[in-house]
C-alpha positions in Angstrom: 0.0 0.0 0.0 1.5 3.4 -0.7 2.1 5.6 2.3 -0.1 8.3 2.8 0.7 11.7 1.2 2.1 14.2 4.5 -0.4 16.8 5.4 0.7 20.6 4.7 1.4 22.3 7.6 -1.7 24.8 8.9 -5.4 24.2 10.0 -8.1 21.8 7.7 -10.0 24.1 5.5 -12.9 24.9 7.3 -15.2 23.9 4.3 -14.0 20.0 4.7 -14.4 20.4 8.4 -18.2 20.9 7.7 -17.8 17.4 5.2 -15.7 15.8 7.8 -18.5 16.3 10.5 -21.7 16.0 8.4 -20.4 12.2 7.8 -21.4 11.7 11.6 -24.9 13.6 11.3 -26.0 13.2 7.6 -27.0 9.7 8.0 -29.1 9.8 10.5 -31.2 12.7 9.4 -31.4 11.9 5.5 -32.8 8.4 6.5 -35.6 9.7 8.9 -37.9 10.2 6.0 -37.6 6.9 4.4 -38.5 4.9 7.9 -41.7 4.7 6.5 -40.9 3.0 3.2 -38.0 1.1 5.1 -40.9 -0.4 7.0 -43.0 -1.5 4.5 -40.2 -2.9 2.4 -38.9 -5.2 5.2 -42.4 -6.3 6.7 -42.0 -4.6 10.2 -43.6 -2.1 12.7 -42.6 1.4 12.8 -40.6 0.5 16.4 -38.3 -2.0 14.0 -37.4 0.8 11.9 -36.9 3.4 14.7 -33.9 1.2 16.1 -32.7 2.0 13.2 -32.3 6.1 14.5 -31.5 4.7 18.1 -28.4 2.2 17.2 -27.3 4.7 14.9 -27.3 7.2 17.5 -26.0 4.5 20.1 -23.0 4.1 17.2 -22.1 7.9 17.6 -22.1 7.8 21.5 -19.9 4.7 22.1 -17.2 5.5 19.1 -16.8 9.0 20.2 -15.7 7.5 23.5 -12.8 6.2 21.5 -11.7 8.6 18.9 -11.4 11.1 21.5 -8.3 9.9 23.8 -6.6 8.2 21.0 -6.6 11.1 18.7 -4.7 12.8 21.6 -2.0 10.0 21.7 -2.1 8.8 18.4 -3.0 11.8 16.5 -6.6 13.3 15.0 -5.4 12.3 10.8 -5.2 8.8 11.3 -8.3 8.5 13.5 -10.5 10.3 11.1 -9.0 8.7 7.6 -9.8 5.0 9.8 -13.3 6.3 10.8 -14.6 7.7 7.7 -13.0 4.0 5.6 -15.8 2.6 8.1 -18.3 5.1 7.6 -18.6 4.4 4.0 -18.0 0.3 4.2 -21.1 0.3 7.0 -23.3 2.6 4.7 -22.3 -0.3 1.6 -23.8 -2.7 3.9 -26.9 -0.8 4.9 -28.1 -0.4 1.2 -27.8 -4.1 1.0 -29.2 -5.3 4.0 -32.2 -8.1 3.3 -33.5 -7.5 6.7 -34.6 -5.3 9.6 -31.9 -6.4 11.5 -29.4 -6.8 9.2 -29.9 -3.2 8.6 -29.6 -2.2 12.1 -26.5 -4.1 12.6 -25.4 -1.8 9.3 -26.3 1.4 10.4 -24.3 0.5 13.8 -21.2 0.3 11.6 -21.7 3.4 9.7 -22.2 5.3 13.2 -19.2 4.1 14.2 -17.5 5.1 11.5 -19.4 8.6 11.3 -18.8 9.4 15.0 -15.0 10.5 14.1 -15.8 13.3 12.2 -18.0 14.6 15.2 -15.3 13.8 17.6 -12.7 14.7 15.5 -13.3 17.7 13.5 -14.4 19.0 16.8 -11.2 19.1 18.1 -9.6 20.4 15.4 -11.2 23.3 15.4 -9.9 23.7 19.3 -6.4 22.5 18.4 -6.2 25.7 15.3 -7.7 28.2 17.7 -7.8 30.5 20.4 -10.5 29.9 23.6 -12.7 33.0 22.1 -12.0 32.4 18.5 -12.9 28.9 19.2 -16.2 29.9 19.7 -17.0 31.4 16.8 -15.4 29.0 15.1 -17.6 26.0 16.1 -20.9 28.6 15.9 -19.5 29.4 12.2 -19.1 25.4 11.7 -22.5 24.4 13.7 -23.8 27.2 11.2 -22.6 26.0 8.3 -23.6 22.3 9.3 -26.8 23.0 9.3 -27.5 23.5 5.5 -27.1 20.0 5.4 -29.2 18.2 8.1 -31.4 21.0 7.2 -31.8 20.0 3.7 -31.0 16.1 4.6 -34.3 15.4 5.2 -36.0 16.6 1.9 -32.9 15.5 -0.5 -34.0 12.3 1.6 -37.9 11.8 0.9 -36.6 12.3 -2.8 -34.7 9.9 -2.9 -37.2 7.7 -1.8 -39.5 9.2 -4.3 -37.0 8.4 -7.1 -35.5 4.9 -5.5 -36.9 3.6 -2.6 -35.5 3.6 1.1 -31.8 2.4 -0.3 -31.1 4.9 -2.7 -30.4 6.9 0.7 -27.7 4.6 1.4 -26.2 5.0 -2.1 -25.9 8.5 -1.8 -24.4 8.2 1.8 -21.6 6.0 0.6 -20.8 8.2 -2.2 -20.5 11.1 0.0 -18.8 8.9 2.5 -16.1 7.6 0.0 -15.6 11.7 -1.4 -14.9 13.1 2.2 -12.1 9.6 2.9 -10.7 10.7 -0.6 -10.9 14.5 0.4 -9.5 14.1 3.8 -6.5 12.1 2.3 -5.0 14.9 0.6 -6.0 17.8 2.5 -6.2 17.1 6.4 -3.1 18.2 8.3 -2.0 16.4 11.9 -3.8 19.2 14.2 -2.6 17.9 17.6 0.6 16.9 19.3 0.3 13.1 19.6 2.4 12.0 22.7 2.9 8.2 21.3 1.8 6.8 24.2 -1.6 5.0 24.7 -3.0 2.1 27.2 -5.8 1.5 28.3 -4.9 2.6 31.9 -3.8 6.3 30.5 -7.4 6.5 28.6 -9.0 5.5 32.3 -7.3 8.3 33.8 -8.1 10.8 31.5 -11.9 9.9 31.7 -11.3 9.5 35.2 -10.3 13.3 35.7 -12.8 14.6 33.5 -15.4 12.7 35.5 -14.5 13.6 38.6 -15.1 17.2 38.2 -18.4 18.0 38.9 -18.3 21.3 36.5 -17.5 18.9 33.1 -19.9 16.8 34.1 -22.7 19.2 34.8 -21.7 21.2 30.9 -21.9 17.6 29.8 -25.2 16.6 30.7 -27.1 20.0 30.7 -25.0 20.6 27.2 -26.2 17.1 26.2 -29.6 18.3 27.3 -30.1 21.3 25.5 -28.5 19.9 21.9 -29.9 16.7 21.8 -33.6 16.4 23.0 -34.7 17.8 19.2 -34.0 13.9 18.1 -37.4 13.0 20.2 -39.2 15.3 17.8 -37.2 13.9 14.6 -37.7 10.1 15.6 -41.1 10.8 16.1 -41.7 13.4 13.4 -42.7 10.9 10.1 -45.7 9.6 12.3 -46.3 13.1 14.0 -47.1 14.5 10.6 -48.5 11.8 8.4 -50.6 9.5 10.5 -51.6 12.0 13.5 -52.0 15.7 11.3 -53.2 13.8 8.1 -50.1 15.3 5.8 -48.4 13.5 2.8 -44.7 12.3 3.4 -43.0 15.3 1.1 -44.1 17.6 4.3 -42.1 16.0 6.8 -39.0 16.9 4.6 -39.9 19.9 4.2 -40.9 20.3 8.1 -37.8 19.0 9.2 -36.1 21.3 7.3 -37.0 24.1 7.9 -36.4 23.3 11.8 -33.0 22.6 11.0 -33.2 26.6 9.9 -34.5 27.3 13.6 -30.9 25.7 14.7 -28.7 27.6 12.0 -30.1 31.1 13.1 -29.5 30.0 16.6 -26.3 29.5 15.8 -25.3 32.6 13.5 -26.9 34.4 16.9 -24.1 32.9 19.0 -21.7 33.8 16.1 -22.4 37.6 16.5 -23.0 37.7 20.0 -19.9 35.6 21.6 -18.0 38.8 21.3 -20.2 41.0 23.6 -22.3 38.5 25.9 -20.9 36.1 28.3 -21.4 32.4 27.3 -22.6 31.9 30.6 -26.5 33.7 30.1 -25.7 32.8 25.7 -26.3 29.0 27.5 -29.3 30.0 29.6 -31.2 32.1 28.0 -31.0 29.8 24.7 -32.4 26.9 26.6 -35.0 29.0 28.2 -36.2 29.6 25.2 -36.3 25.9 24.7 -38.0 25.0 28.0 -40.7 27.5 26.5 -41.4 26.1 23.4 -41.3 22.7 24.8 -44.2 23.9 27.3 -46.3 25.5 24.3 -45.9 22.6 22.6 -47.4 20.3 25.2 -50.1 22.3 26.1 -51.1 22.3 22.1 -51.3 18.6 22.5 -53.0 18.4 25.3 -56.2 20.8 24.9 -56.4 19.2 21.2 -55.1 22.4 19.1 -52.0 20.7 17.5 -51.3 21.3 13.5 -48.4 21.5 11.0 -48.5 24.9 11.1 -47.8 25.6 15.0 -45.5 22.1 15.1 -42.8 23.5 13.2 -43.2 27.3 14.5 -42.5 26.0 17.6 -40.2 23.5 16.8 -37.9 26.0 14.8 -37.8 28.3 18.1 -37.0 25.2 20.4 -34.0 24.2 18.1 -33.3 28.2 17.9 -32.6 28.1 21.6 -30.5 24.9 21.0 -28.4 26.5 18.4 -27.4 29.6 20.7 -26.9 26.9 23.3 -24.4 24.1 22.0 -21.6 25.9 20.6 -21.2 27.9 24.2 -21.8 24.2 25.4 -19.4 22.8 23.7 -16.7 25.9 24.0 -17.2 24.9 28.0 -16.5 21.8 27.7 -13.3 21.8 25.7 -11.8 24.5 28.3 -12.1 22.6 31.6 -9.3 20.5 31.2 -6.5 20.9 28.6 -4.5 18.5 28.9 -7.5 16.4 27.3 -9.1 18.2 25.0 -9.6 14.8 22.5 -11.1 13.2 25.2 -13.5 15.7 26.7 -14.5 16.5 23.1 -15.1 12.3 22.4 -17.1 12.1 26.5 -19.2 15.1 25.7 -20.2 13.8 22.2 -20.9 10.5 24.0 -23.1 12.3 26.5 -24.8 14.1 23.8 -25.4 10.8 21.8 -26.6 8.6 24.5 -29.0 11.3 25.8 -29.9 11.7 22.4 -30.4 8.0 21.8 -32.5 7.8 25.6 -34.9 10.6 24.3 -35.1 9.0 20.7 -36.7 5.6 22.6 -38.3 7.4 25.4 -40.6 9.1 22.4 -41.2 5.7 21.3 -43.5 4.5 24.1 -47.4 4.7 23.9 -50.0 5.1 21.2 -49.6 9.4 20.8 -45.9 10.4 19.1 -47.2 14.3 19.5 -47.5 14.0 23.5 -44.4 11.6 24.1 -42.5 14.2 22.0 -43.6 16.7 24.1 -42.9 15.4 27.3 -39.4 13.9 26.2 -38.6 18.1 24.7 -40.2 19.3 28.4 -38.2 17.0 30.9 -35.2 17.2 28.5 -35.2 21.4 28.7 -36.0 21.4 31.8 -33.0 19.4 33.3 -30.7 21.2 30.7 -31.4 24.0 32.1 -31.0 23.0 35.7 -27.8 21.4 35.0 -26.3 24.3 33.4 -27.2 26.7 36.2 -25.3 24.6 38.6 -22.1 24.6 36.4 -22.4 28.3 36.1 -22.5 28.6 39.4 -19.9 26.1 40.6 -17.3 27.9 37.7 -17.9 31.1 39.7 -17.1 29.6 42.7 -14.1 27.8 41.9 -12.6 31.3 40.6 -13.7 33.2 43.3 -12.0 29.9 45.3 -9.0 30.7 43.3 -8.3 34.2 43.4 -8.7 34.4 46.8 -6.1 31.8 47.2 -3.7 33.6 45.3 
């Protein structure tokens, strides 16, 4: 095999660090459309198909819990070049999978695979920049990331129109195979590998990061805040179709134009990281999820639901998340440098597994509208508790600090 071509020295360009961390992403929200179809092909329920969202999302937690710490002793360009190989060999096997679970064992492997870029690209952005220019970096990225998801889900129901369920997957391994190809010539080694990686060094690096009450309490409220919009995308197809009486082509169409809620939200934290603190940028943006959330509920309940006040709502709630997660994410990444590959991998595992919790939680009974709106409600609602108490003990450890010195 020839040896890989050496990186130029410098930062990725940022346009292949949107690719790089759409691979992780684009899968899951292209396919949400086609679950439908995907169910009828196969013979199964609508709970069969859903797995499919939950492993996937399952897939991004757990491999995120690798790519993180290795990346830091091994380096990020190896990791992601391995991760995105897989990413497009799993998405092979989910277009020609003969069964429910053959698929579901398919779409584990592409998350896997996907998960780098998340993990990965994520880092790089902290390893090329300063703490304040890091956050406008990952709003700009988060920002530019969500054309795609945005999009995702109507390129997907017409690909279903034109193919059938698996004509998804052919365009995911195409794009899969273009970023591998893309990455090889034009990723540069970000970190500082130190060389040196056991299993016992990546248990003490977790180990420190979970010890402190302050990463944890980002991680989980961040998780929170970014995340619980995957109830309301697991259960949107059967929200819209079989509950409001709509055709399939306006769940694409709904689902995107949410996505637009989370791009403003995130061309908001953009422009306003440079005059507000990220502190009240993180609560006020989930208060305005914990709002929408509560709207949204009450809707259901007193029997007033439609499209039309679905995806208003919906487009504030992921507004809120977008001014949220890159301040999230920018807290995170600071508690602890001397593991900034594996805080970035924990967090993303945090924000996966929540996200996969809220995806099944929204599975349970005979009404999609009011399990999503519970699942958004409870989700909010401990975001934003969890993030006031990281706020607060971050004050007090400074305060703690300077009066030491």
């Amino acid at each position: 095999m020839r040896a890989s071509p050496s990186p130029s020295a410098g930062a990725p360009p940022l346009w292949l660090l949107v690719l790089i961390t759409l691979s992780g992403t684009l899968a899951m929200h292209m396919f949400v459309p086609a679950l439908p179809d995907a169910a009828r092909a196969l013979g199964v329920g609508p709970a069969a198909v859903q797995a499919t969202i939950s492993i996937y999302i399952v897939g991004l937690a757990l491999g995120q819990l690798v790519y993180g710490p290795l990346s830091d002793a091994l380096g990020r360009r190896p990791l992601l070049l391995g991760g995105l190989a897989l990413y497009a060999a799993g998405s092979i096997a989910a277009m020609l999978a003969p069964t429910a679970p053959a698929l579901i064992a398919a779409r584990f492997i592409q998350a896997l695979g996907g998960c780098a870029g998340l993990a990965l690209g994520r880092a790089m952005v902290r390893d090329t920049n300063g703490p304040v220019e890091a956050v406008r970096a990952l709003a700009l990225l988060n920002l530019m990331m969500m054309v795609g998801p945005g999009m995702a889900p109507l390129v997907g129901s017409g690909l279903v129109a034109l193919g059938g369920w698996r004509a998804v997957f052919v365009a995911l391994a195409l794009a899969g195979v273009a970023t591998l190809l893309l990455s090889w010539h034009k990723v540069p080694e970000t970190g500082t590998p130190t060389g040196r990686v056991s299993p016992g060094r990546l248990a003490r690096a977790y180990a420190a990061l979970l010890r402190s009450p302050t990463f944890l309490a980002y991680a989980v409220g961040g998780g929170c805040a970014t995340t619980a919009v995957y109830a309301f995308i697991a259960a949107a197809p059967f929200i819209i179709t079989e509950q409001l009486g709509h055709p399939l082509r306006d769940v694409g169409i709904a689902l995107g134009v949410v996505m637009v809620g989370m791009a403003i939200g995130n061309a908001l934290t953009r422009r306003l990281a440079l005059s507000m603190r990220l502190g009240r940028l993180l609560v006020w943006g989930n208060a305005v999820s914990v709002a929408c959330a509560l709207v949204f509920l009450a809707l259901e309940l007193l029997g007033y639901l439609t499209l039309e006040a679905t995806v208003g709502l919906m487009l504030l709630f992921v507004l809120g998340a977008g001014m949220a997660s890159p301040a999230a994410l920018s807290k995170v990444l600071t508690v602890d440098a001397r593991h900034v590959g594996a805080a970035a991998g924990l967090y993303g595992f945090a924000q996966m597994a929540l996200g996969a919790l809220f995806t099944l939680l929204v599975g349970w009974g005979s009404n999609p509208a009011l399990a999503s709106s519970c699942v958004l409600l409870g989700a909010a609602l401990v975001g934003q508790g969890c993030l006031q108490f990281a706020l607060r003990r971050e004050k007090r450890v400074r305060g703690e600090r300077a009066r030491g010195e």
